[in-house]
Residue, then its C-alpha position, 0 to 999 in steps of 0.5 A: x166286562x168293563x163294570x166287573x172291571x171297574x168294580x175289581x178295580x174300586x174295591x180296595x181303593x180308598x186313595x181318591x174322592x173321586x172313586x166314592x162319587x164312581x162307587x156310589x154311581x156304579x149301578x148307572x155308569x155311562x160313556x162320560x162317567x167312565x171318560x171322567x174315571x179313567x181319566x181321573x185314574x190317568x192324571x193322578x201322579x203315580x207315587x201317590x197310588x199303590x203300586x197294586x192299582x198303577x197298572x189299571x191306571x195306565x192300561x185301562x185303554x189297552x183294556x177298553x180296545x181288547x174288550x172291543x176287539x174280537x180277535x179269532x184265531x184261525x185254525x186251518x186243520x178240521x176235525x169234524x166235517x160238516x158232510x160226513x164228519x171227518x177228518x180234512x186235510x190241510x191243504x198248505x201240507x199238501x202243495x209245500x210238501x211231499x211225505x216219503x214211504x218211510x214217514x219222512x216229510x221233504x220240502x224244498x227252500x223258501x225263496x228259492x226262486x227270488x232275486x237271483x241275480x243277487x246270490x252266488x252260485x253256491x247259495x243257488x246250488x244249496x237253494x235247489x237242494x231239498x229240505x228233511x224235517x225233523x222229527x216232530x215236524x214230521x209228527x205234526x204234518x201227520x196230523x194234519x193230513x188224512x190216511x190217504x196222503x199218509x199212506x205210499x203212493x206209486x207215482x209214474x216218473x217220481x222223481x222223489x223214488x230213490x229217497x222213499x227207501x231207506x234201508x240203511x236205518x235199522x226202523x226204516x228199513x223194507x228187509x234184513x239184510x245177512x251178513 
């Protein structure tokens, strides 16, 4: 990658005496050459350079250290299990939230629990409040747990049992109602 670069870089570079002496060593580039590139690159003034070639300049140790670091990204929700190739739920969705008969997700407030003594009465009222997400909060928890924690489930002393109905909305609601 960092040839691929360095030659990208010299191609249509014809600004310094040093770059003909890298170019025709190209094929041999080891650590001191490269040491003797980049900082051949880094002390020459910036208004002599196209502005084209000023960024490989200053960010070619910003490109040395990415190259060496491998960073991956975590996905917690899998797809395919190893065992019988399903879907697994996340179990972060499972622990923080509760998922009502009608779709709706409820949760309840981060820090509700920390530096007390500090907050006033009605912060602590509202902190034991519960929370709704949104819409597409909603469609994003479905995701990522499976068909068992999506389906209604019949808890002994829910305390969550007078919000699974929802009656009053026209797409939620169990049965019509005459007027």
């Amino acid at each position: 990658m960092l040839r691929s670069l360095i030659g990208g870089a010299l191609r249509g570079a014809s600004y310094a005496t040093n770059v003909a002496s890298v170019v025709a060593t190209r094929s041999s580039i080891g650590a001191p050459l490269q040491k003797a590139f980049f900082s051949s690159l880094q002390t020459t003034s910036s208004s002599t350079l196209p502005k084209l070639y000023t960024p490989v300049a200053t960010n070619c140790n910003l490109l040395q250290q990415a190259a060496t670091m491998q960073l991956q990204t975590t996905r917690d929700l899998t797809k395919f299990s190893l065992n019988k190739g399903k879907r697994k739920s996340v179990k972060a969705v499972i622990k923080r939230f509760r998922r009502l008969d009608w779709g709706g997700w409820v949760r309840t407030h981060t820090g509700r629990h920390k530096k007390l003594f500090k907050k006033s009465s009605a912060l602590k009222r509202r902190l034991r409040q519960h929370i709704f997400t949104n819409s597409t909060q909603s469609w994003l928890l479905d995701q990522m747990v499976g068909k068992f924690w999506r389906r209604p489930k019949n808890w002994v002393d829910d305390p969550y049992a007078p919000y699974n109905k929802r009656d009053e909305f026209f797409a939620t609601k169990s049965k019509s109602f005459k007027v």
